[in-house]
C-alpha positions as MATLAB code, in Angstrom:
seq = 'XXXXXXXXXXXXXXXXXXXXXXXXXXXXXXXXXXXXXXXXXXXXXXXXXXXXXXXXXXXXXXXXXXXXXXXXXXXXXXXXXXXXXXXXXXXXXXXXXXXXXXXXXXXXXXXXXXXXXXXXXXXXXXXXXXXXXXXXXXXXXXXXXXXXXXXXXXXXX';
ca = [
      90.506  -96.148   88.561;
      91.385  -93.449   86.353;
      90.851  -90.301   88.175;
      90.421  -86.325   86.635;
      93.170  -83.644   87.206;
      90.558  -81.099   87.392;
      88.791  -80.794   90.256;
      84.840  -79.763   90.597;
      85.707  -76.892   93.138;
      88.420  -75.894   90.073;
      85.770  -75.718   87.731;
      83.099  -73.665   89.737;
      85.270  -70.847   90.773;
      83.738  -67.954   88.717;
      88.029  -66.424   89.190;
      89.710  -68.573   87.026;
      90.368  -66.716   83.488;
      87.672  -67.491   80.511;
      84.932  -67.954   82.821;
      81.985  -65.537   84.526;
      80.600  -65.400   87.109;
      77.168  -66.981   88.078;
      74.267  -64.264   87.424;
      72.223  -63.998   90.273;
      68.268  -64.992   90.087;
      66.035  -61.939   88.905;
      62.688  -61.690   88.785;
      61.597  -62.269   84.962;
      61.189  -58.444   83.544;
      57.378  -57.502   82.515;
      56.618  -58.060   78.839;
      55.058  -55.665   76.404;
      51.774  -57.292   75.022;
      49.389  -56.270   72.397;
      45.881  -56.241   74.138;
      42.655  -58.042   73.144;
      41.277  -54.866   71.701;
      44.398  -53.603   69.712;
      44.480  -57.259   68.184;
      40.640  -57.463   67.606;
      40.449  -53.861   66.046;
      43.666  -54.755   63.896;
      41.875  -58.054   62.747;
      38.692  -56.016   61.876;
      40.223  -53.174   59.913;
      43.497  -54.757   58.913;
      42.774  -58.111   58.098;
      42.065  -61.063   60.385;
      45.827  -62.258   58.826;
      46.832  -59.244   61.006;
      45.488  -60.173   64.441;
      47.131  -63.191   64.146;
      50.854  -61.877   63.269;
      50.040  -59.677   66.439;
      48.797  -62.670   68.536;
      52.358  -64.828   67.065;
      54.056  -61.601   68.423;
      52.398  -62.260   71.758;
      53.302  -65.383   72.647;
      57.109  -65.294   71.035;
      57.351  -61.880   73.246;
      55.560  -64.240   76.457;
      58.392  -66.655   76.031;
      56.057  -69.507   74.188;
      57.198  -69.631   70.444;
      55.309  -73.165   69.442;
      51.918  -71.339   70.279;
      53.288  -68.258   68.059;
      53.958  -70.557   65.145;
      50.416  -72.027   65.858;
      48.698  -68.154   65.144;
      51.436  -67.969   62.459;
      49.657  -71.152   60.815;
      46.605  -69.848   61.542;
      47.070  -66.479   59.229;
      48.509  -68.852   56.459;
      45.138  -70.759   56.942;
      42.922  -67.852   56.601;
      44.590  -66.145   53.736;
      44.030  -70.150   52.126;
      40.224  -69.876   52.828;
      40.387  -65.975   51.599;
      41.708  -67.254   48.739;
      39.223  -69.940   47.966;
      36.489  -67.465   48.903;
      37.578  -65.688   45.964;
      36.552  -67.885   43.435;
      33.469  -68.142   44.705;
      30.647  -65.858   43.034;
      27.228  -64.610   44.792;
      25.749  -63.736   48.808;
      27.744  -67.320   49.410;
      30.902  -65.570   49.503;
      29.867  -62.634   51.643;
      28.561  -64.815   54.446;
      31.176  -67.231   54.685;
      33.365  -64.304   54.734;
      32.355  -62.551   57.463;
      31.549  -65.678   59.041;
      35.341  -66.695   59.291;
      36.081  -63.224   60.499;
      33.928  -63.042   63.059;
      35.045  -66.509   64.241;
      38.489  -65.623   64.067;
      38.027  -62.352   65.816;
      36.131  -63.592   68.636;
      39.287  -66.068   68.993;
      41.824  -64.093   68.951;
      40.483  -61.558   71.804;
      39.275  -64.515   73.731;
      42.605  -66.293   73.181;
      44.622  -63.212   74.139;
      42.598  -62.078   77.594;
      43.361  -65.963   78.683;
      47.041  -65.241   77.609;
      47.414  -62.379   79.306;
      45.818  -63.347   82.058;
      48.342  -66.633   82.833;
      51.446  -64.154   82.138;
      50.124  -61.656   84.531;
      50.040  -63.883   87.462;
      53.636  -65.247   86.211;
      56.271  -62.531   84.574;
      54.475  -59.461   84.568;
      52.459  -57.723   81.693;
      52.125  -54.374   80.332;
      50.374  -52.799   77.111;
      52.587  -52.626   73.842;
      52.037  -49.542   71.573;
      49.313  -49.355   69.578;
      50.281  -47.596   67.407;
      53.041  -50.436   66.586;
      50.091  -52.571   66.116;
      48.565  -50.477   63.826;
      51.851  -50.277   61.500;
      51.774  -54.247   61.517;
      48.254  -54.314   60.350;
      49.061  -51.889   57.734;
      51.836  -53.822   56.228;
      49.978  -57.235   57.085;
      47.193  -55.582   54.820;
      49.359  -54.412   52.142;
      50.876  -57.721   51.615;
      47.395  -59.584   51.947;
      46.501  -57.388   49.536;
      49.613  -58.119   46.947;
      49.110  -61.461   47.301;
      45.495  -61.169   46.135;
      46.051  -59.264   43.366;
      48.676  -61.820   42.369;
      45.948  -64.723   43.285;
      43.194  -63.384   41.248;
      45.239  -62.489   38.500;
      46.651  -66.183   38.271;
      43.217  -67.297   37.963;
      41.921  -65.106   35.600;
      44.932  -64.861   33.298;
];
């Protein structure tokens, strides 16, 4: 039997050059969150795109990125149904539109009190500037609106 020159005590002593030290267990620091009323209000005014960049921001900040790609999807979605609601002339437009932002609204505040809540009770939560909300849902709305203009002027020209 072939046996290793290195021995495992060798390899866990944090004094040998080239390697640190073990850090010692912390408690996981508090995150900064956007709450369920600075991402509803951001939806409503911004765009519902908006609320759900904030929500993405959320969970990546939380720790759980596959949920943030989820609301990441989900603003790609909307500005896809925006888009076809577009094309669509008369009172048929209007409701479906405020249909889908009501829905989406109501989601993302519900979705972001339950979020909150479970990272509360684990790492630690406290409120993320508003006002950096607000700059998101600015430039969320400025490029929602760019690609509109670009949309509608596809179809018409």
């Amino acid at each position: 039997m072939i046996m290793s020159s290195v021995s495992t005590r060798a390899i866990s002593t944090p004094s040998q050059p080239g390697m640190a030290a073990p850090k010692p267990a912390t408690a996981a620091q508090p995150v900064a969150l956007y709450t369920p009323a600075a991402i509803g209000w951001i939806a409503f005014f911004c765009t519902l795109p908006a609320g759900f960049v904030l929500a993405a921001l959320n969970y990546r900040r939380a720790g759980q990125g596959g949920r943030g790609l989820f609301h990441l999807a989900g603003a790609f979605v909307t500005l896809g149904l925006l888009g076809l609601l577009i094309g669509d002339a008369g009172a048929l437009r209007g409701v479906l539109g405020l249909a889908l932002e009501i829905a989406g609204i109501a989601y993302l505040v519900r979705d972001t009190r339950a979020m909150r809540r479970a990272c509360r009770a684990t790492i630690g939560v406290y409120d993320a500037s508003s006002t950096n909300a607000l700059f998101i849902g600015i430039a969320v709305l400025i490029a929602t609106l760019a690609l509109m203009v670009w949309y509608v002027g596809r179809v018409i020209g």
